[in-house]
TIZAKE-449506 format. One record per residue (C-alpha): residue number from 1; z, y, x; chain. Coordinates in nm, 2 decimals, always signed. Each point is the difference from the previous one (the first is absolute). Example, Ala and Ser with C-alpha at 12.3 -4.5 7.8 and 13.67 -1.06 7.14 Angstrom:
<nodes>
1 | +0.78 | -0.45 | +1.23 | A
2 | -0.07 | +0.34 | +0.14 | A
</nodes>
This chain:
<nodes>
1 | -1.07 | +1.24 | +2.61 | A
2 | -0.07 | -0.29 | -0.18 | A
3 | +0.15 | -0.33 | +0.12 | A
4 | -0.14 | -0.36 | +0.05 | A
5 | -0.13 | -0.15 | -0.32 | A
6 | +0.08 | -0.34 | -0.08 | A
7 | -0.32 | -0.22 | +0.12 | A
8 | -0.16 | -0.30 | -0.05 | A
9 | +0.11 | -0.35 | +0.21 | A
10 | -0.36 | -0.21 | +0.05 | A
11 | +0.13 | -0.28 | -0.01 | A
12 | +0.22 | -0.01 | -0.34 | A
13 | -0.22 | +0.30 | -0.17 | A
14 | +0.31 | +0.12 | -0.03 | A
15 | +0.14 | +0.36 | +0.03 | A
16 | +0.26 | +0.07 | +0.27 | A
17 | +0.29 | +0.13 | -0.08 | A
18 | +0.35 | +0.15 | +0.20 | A
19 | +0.13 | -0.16 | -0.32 | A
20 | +0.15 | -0.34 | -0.06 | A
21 | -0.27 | -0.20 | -0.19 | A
22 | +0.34 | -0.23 | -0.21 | A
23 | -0.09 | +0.03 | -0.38 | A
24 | -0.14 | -0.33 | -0.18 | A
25 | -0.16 | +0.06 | -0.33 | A
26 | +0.28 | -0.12 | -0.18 | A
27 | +0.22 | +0.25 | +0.18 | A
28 | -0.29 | +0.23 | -0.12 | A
29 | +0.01 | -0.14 | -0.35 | A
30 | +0.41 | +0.05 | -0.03 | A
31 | -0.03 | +0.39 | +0.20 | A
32 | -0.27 | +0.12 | -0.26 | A
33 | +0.21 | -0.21 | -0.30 | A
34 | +0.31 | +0.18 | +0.10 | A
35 | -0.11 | +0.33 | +0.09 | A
36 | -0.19 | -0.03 | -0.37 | A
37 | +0.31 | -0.08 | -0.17 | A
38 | +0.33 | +0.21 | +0.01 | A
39 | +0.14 | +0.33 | -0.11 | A
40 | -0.33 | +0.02 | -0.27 | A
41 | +0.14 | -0.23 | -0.21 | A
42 | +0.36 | +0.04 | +0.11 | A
43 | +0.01 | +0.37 | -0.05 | A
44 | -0.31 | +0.12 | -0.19 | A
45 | -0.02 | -0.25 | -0.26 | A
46 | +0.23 | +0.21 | -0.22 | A
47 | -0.26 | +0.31 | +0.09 | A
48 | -0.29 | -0.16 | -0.12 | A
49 | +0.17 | -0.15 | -0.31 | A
50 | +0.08 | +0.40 | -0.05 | A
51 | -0.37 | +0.09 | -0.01 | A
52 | -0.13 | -0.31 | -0.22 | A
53 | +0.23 | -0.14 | -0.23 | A
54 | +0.09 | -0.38 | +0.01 | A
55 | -0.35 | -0.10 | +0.12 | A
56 | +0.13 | +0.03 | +0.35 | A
57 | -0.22 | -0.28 | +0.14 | A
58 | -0.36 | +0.17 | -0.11 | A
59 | +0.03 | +0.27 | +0.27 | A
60 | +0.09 | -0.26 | +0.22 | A
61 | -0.29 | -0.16 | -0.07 | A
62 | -0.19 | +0.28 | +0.03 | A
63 | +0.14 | +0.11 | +0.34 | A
64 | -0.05 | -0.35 | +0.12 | A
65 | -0.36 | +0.01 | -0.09 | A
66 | -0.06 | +0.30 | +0.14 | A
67 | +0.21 | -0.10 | +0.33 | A
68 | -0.24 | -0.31 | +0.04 | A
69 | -0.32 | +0.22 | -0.01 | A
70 | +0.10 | +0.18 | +0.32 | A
71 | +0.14 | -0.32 | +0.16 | A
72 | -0.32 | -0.09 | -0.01 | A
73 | -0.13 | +0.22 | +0.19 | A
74 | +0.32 | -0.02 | +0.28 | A
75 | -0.11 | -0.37 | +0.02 | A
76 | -0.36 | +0.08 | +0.11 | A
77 | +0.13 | +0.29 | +0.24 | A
78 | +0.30 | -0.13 | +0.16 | A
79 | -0.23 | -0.35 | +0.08 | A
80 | -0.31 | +0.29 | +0.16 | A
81 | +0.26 | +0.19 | +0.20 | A
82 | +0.35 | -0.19 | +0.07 | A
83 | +0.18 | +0.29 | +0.19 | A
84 | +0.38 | +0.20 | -0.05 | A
85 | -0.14 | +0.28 | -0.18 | A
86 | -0.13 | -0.14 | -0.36 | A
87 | -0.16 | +0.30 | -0.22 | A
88 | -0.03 | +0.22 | +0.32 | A
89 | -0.17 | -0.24 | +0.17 | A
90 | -0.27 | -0.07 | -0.31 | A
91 | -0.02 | +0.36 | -0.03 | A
92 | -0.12 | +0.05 | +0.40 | A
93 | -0.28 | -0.23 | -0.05 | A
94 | -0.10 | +0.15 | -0.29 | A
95 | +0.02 | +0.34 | +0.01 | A
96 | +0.00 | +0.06 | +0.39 | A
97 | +0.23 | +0.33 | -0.04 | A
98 | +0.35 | -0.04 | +0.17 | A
99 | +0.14 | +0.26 | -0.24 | A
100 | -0.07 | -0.23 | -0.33 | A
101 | +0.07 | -0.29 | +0.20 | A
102 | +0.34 | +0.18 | +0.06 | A
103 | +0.07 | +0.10 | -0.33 | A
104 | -0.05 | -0.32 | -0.14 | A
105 | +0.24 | -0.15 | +0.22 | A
106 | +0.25 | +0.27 | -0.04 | A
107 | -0.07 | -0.02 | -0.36 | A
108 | +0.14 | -0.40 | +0.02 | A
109 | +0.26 | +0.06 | +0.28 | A
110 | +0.12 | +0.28 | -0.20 | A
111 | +0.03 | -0.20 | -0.36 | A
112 | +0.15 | -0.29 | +0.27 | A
113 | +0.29 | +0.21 | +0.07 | A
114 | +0.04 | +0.17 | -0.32 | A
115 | +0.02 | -0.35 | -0.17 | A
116 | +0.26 | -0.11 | +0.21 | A
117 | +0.17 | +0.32 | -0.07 | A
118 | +0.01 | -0.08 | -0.36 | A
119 | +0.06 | -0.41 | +0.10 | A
120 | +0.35 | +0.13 | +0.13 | A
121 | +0.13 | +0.26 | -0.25 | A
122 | -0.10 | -0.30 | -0.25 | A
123 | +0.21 | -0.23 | +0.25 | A
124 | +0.25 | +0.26 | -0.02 | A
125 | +0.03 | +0.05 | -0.38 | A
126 | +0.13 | -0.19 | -0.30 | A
127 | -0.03 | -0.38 | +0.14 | A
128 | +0.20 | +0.13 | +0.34 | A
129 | +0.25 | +0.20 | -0.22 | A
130 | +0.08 | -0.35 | -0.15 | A
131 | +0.18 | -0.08 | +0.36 | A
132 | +0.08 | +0.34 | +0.13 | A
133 | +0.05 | +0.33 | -0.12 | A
134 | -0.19 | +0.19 | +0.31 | A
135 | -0.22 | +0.32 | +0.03 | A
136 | -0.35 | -0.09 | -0.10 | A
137 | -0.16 | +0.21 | +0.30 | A
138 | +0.27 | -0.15 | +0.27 | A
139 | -0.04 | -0.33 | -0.13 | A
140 | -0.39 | +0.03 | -0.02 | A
141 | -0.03 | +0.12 | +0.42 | A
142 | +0.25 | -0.30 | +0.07 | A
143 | -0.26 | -0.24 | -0.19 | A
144 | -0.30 | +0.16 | +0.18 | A
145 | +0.21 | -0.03 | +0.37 | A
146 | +0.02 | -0.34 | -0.05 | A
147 | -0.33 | -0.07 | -0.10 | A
148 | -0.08 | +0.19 | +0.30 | A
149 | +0.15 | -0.24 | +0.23 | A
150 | -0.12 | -0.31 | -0.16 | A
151 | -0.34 | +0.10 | +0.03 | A
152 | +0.03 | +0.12 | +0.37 | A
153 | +0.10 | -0.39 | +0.04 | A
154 | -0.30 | -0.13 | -0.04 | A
155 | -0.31 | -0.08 | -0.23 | A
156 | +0.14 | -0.39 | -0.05 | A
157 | +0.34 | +0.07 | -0.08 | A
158 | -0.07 | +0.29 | -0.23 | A
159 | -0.22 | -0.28 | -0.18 | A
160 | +0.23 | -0.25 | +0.03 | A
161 | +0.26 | +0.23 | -0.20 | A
162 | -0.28 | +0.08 | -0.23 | A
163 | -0.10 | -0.38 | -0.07 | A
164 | +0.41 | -0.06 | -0.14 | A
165 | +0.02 | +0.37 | -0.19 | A
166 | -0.33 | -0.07 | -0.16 | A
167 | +0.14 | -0.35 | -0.13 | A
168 | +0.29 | +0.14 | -0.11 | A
169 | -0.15 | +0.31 | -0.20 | A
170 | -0.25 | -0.22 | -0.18 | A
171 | +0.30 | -0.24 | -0.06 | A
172 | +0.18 | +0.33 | -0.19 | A
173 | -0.36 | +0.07 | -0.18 | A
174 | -0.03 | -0.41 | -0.12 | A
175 | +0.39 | +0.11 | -0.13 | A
176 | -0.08 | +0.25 | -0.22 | A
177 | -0.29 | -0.24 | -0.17 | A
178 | +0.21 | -0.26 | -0.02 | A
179 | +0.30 | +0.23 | -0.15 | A
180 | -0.24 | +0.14 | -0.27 | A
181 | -0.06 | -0.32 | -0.10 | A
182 | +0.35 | -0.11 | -0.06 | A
183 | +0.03 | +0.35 | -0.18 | A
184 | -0.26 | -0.12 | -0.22 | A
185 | +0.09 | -0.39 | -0.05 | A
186 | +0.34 | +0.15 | -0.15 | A
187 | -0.20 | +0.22 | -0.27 | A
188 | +0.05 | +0.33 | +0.18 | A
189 | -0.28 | +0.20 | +0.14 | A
190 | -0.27 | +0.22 | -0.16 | A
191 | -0.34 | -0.24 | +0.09 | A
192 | -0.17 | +0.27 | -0.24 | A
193 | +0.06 | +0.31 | +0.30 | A
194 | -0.28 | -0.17 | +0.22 | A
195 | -0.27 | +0.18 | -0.25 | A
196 | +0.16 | +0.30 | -0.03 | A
197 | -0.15 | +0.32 | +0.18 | A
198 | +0.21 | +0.37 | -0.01 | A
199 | -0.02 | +0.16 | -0.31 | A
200 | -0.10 | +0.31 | +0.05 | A
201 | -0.27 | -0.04 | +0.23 | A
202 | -0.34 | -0.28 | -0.03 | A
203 | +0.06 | -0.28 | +0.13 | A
204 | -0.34 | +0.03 | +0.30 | A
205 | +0.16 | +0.36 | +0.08 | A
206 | +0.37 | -0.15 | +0.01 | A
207 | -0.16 | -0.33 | +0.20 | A
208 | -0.16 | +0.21 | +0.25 | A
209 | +0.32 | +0.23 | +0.09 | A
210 | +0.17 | -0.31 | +0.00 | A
211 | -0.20 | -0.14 | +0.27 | A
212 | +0.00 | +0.28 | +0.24 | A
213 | +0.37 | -0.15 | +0.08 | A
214 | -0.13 | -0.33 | -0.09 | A
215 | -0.26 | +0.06 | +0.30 | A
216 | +0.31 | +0.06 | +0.25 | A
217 | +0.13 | -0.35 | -0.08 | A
218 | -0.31 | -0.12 | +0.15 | A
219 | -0.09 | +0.20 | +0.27 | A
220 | +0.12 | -0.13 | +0.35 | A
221 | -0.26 | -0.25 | +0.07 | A
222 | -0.18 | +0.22 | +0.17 | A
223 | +0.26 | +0.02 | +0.25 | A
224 | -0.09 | -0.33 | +0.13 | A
225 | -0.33 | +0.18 | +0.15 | A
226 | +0.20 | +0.15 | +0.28 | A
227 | +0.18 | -0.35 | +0.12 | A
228 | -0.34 | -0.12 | +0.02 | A
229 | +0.01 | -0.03 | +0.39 | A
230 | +0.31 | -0.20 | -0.05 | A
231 | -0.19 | -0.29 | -0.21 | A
232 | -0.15 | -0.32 | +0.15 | A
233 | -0.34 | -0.02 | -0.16 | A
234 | +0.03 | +0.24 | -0.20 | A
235 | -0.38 | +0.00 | -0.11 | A
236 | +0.09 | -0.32 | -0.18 | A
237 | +0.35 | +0.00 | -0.13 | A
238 | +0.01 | +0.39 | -0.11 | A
239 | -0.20 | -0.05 | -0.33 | A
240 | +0.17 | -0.30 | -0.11 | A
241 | +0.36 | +0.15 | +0.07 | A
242 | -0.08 | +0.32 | -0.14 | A
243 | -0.16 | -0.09 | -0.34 | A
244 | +0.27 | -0.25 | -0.07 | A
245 | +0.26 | +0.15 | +0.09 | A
246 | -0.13 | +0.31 | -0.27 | A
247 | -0.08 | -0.23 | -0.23 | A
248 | +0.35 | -0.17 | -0.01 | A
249 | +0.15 | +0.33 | +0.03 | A
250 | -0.17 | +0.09 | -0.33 | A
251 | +0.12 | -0.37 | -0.20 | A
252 | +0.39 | +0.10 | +0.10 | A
253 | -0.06 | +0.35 | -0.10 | A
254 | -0.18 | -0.08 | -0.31 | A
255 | +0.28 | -0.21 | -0.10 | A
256 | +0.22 | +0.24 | +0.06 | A
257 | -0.12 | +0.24 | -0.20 | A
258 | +0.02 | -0.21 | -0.26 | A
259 | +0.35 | -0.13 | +0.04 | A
260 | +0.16 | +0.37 | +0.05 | A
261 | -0.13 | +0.11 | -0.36 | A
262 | +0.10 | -0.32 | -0.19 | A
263 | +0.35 | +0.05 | +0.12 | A
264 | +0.06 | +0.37 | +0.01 | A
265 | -0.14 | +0.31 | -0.17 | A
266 | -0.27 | +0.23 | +0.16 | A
267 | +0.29 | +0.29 | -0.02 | A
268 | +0.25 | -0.17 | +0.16 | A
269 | -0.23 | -0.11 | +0.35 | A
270 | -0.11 | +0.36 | +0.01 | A
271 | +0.34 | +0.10 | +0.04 | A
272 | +0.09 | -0.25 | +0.24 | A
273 | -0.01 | +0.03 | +0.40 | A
274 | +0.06 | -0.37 | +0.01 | A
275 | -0.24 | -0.10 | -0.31 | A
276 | -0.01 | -0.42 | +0.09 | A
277 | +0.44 | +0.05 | +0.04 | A
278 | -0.03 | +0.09 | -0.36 | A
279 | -0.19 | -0.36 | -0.13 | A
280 | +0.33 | -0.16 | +0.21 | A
281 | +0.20 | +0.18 | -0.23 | A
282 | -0.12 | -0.04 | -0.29 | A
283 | -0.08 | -0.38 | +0.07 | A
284 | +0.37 | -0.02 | +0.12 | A
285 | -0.01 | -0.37 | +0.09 | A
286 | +0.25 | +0.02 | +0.28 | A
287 | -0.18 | +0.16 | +0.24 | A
288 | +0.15 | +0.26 | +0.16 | A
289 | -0.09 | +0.35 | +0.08 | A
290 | +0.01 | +0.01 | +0.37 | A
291 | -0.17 | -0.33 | +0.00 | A
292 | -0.33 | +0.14 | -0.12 | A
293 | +0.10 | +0.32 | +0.15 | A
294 | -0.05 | -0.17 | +0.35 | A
295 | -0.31 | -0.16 | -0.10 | A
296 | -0.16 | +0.36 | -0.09 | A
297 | +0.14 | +0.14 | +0.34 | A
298 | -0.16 | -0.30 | +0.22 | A
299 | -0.34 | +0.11 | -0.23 | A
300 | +0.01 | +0.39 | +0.11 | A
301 | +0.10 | -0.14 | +0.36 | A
302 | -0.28 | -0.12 | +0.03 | A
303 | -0.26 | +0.19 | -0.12 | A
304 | +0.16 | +0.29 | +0.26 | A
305 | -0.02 | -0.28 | +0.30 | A
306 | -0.40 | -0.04 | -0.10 | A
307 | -0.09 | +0.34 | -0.02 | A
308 | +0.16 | +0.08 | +0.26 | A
309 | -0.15 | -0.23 | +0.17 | A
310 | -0.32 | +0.14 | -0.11 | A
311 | +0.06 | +0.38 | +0.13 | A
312 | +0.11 | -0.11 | +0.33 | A
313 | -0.30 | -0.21 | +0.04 | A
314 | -0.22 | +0.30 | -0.12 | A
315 | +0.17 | +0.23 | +0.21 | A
316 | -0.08 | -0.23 | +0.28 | A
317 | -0.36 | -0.02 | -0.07 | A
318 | -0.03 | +0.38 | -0.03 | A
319 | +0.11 | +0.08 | +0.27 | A
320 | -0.16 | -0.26 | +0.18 | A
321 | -0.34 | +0.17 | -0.12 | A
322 | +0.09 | +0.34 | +0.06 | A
323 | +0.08 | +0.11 | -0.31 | A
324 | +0.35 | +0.09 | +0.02 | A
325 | +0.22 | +0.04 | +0.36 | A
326 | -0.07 | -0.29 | +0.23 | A
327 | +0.36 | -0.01 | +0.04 | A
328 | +0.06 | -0.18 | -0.30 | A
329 | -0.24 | -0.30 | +0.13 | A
330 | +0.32 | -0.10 | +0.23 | A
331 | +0.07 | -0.38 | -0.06 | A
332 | +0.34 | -0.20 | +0.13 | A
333 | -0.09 | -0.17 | +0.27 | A
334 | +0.17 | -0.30 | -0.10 | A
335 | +0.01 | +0.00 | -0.38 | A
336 | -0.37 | +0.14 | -0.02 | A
337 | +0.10 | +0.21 | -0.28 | A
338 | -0.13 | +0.37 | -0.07 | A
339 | +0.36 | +0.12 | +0.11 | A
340 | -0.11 | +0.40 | +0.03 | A
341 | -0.13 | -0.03 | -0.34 | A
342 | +0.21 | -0.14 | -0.20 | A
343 | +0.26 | +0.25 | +0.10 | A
344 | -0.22 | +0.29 | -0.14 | A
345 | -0.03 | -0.15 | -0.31 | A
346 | +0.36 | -0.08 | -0.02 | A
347 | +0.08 | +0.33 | +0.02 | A
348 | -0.30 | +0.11 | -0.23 | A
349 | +0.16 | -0.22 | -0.28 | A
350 | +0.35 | +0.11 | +0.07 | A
351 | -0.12 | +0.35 | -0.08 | A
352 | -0.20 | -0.09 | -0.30 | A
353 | +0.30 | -0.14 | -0.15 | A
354 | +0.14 | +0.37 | -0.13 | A
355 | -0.35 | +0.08 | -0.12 | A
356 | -0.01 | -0.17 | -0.37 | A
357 | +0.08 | -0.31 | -0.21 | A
358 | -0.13 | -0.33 | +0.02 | A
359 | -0.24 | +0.05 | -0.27 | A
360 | -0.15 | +0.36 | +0.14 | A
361 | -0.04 | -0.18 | +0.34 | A
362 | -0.18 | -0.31 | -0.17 | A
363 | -0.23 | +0.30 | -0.13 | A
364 | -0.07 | +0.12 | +0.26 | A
365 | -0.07 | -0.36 | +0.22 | A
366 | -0.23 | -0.07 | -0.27 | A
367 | -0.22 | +0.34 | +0.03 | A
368 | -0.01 | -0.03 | +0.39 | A
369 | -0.08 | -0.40 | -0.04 | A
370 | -0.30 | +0.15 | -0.26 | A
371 | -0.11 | +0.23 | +0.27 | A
372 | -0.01 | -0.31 | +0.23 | A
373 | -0.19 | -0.24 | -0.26 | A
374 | -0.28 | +0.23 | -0.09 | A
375 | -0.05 | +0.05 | +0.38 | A
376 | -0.02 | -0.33 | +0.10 | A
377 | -0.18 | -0.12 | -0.32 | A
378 | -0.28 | +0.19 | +0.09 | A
379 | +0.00 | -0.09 | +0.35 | A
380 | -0.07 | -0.37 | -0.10 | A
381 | -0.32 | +0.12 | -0.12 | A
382 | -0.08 | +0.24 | +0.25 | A
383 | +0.10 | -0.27 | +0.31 | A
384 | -0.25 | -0.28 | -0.17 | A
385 | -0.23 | +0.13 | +0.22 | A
386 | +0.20 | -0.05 | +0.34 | A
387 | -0.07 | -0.37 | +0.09 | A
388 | +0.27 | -0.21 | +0.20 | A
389 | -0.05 | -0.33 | +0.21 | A
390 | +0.29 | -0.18 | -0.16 | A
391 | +0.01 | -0.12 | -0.41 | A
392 | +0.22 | +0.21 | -0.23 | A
393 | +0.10 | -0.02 | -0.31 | A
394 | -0.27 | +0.21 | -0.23 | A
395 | +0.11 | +0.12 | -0.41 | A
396 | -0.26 | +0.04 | -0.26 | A
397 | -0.14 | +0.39 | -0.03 | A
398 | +0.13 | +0.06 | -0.30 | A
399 | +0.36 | -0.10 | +0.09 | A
400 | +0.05 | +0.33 | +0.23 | A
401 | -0.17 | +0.22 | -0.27 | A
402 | +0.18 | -0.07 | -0.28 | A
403 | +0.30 | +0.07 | +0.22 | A
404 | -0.11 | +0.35 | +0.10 | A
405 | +0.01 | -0.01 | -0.39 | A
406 | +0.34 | -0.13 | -0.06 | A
407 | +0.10 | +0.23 | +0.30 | A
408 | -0.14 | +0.33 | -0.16 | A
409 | +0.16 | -0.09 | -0.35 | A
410 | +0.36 | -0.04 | +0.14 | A
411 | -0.10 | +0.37 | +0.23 | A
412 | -0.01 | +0.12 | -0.36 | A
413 | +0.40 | -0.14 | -0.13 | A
414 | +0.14 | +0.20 | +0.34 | A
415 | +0.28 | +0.29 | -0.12 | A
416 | +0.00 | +0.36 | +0.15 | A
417 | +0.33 | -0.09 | +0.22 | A
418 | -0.18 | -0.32 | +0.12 | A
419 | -0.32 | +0.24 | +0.14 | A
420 | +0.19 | +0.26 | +0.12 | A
421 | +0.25 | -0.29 | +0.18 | A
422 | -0.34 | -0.14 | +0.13 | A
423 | -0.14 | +0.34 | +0.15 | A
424 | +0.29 | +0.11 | +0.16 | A
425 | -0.02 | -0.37 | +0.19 | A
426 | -0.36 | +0.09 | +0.10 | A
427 | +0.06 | +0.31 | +0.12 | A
428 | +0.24 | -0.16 | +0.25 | A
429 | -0.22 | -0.24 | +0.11 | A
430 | -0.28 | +0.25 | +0.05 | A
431 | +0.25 | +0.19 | +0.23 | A
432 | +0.09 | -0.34 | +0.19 | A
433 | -0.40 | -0.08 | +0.03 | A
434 | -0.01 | +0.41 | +0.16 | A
435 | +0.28 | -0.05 | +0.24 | A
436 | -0.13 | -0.36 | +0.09 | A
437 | -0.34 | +0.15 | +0.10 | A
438 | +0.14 | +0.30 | +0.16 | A
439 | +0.23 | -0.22 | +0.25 | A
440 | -0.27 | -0.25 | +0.08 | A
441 | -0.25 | +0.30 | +0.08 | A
442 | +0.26 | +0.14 | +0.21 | A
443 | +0.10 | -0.32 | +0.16 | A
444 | -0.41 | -0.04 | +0.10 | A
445 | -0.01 | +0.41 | +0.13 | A
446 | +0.30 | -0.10 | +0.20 | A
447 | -0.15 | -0.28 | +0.20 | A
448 | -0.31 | +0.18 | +0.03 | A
</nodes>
């Protein structure tokens, strides 16, 4: 049976919500800004640098590009329809099925909880190992446990946290700028390597490979659709906070980019786990090792907080609309935090840690995240029709159609693994949507 949706006050014109309405727009502006930046850069920058060369900031470019095409249409949707839920929610109005309205969400709940899976074995691996010499997987489930319980504590700590990790991962990323410039002032460096594209390959084919991982270091400002409930106005703040805080994302990474080639060689990031520890130690200006090791843990710390923060909120919403067991909808009385559900995507992650590496998981996020974009890109076109009384946010036409373009071009880059990955995913959620149905039905013959 489908519980109470979230409705409308008459006097504020805003919607009502069993969650706590706490998140300013600058919180907004540092949750998407931190949720943007993290393991991407931390732990794929040496991947991308693998499939381009030492033009490692063109993808990024690219990706960011491509990113801001489907913020665009997030802004107008999330300001039409603020509710837990995000690209689930778009997707009921638009398509009015509860099976593609429940495989879009599973879709984003399930690339949630596999990025967090990757978050942790990345939290687990080389920077970690620079501290202690632990089991990856152990040390991964500890991570996700206490990420777990931080959420559970409430929306405002778990931002509060996030507002101090995100200053101190963009803090590391301003160091490795700043370091390639002292590499350079001294005469070292290779300035030449930002031109330089993979041999064998041309440079648009090895740029486009390259920005399938480039896209992951972008994605996660769509998570901000699902705290939407918790925002205070969000019909005016949300635009501003997210395009900026993409926007800024994209000047750090850019300058990233550039920095990692000058000081080390394409070969040597691709076969680093910790490819920004490798500018340290070349730059070696006294910084040490566990220094910037701590720095890149904070970074993954708190990309896992925000996306879990994310699936728990989706859960919530889900459930609240029928679309997965109602059970999950349980909220702490006192806290007023989705307690049910973040527990189920705890353990979710926990057992997606023993499924792959970082960079297969980051795959497959970004092919479940595509599914997600070209669903709710055309659902901004579809809903232009549905009329609200309130003012929204509204993107040009062409914005969501050249990012069902963008979308279907990156669809193309995906491996075999990463589809079969991806199915098998499906396939569980299709059994989760069958069992869902199947107890509600028999919950409704019951009380007959």
């Amino acid at each position: 049976m489908k519980s109470p949706e979230a409705t409308e006050s008459p006097e504020t014109g805003t919607a009502r919500t069993p969650l706590k309405r706490v998140i300013t727009g600058k919180l907004l502006f540092v949750f998407i800004l931190g949720d943007v930046l993290g393991a991407g850069i931390y732990a794929l920058v040496g991947e991308v640098a693998g499939e381009v060369g030492g033009a490692v900031w063109v993808p990024l470019l690219v990706a960011l590009a491509m990113a801001m095409l489907t913020a665009s249409t997030y802004a107008e949707l999330v300001t039409k329809y603020p509710r837990a839920g995000g690209a689930s929610v778009f997707a009921a109005h638009a398509y009015k099925s509860p099976i593609v309205s429940f495989l879009v969400g599973f879709c984003m709940l399930a690339a949630g909880v596999t990025s967090a899976a990757g978050l942790s074995l990345a939290f687990a691996g080389d920077y970690l190992k620079v501290f202690l010499d632990v089991p990856t997987v152990a040390a991964a489930v500890v991570f996700l446990l206490v990420v777990a319980a931080l959420n559970a504590r409430g929306i405002s700590e778990s931002l509060r946290a996030n507002v101090v990790m995100t200053v101190v991962e963009v803090s590391g990323l301003v160091a490795i700028v700043i370091l390639a410039a002292l590499v350079l002032g001294r005469g070292d460096g290779s300035p030449a390597r930002v031109l330089e594209f993979k041999e064998d390959i041309s440079p648009a084919l090895a740029v486009l490979g390259a920005a399938l991982l480039a896209f992951y270091s972008f994605v996660g400002f769509e998570t901000s659709a699902n705290i939407a409930e918790e925002v205070k106005d969000v019909r005016r703040v949300y635009p501003r906070a997210l395009f900026s805080a993409l926007v800024t994302a994209g000047l750090v990474y850019v300058a990233v980019g550039l920095a990692v080639s000058i000081v080390v060689s394409p070969a040597e990031l691709a076969d680093s786990s910790g490819p920004l520890l490798e500018v340290v130690r070349v730059a070696d200006v006294g910084i040490p090792p566990t220094a910037f090791s701590a720095v890149a843990l904070i970074a993954v710390a708190n990309g896992a907080l925000l996306t879990m923060i994310m699936a728990s909120r989706l859960t919530f919403g889900m459930a609240r609309d029928g679309l997965l067991p109602i059970a999950l909808s349980k909220v702490l009385p006192r806290r007023q935090t989705p307690w049910a559900a973040i527990i189920a995507t705890t353990a979710v992650a926990i057992a997606l840690c023993a499924t792959g590496s970082v960079a297969a998981l980051a795959e497959t996020v970004v092919l479940l995240l595509l599914f997600v974009f070209v669903s709710t890109n055309i659902a901004v076109l579809v809903l232009r029709r549905d009329k609200v009384d309130h003012s929204h946010f509204t993107t040009p036409t062409i914005m969501p159609i050249l990012a069902l373009v963008t979308c279907v071009v990156l669809l193309t880059q995906q491996s075999a693994a990463t589809w079969l990955r991806t199915a098998i995913l499906l396939l569980v959620g299709l059994a989760l949507y069958g069992v869902t149905r199947l107890t509600a039905r028999n919950g409704q013959t019951v009380q007959r």
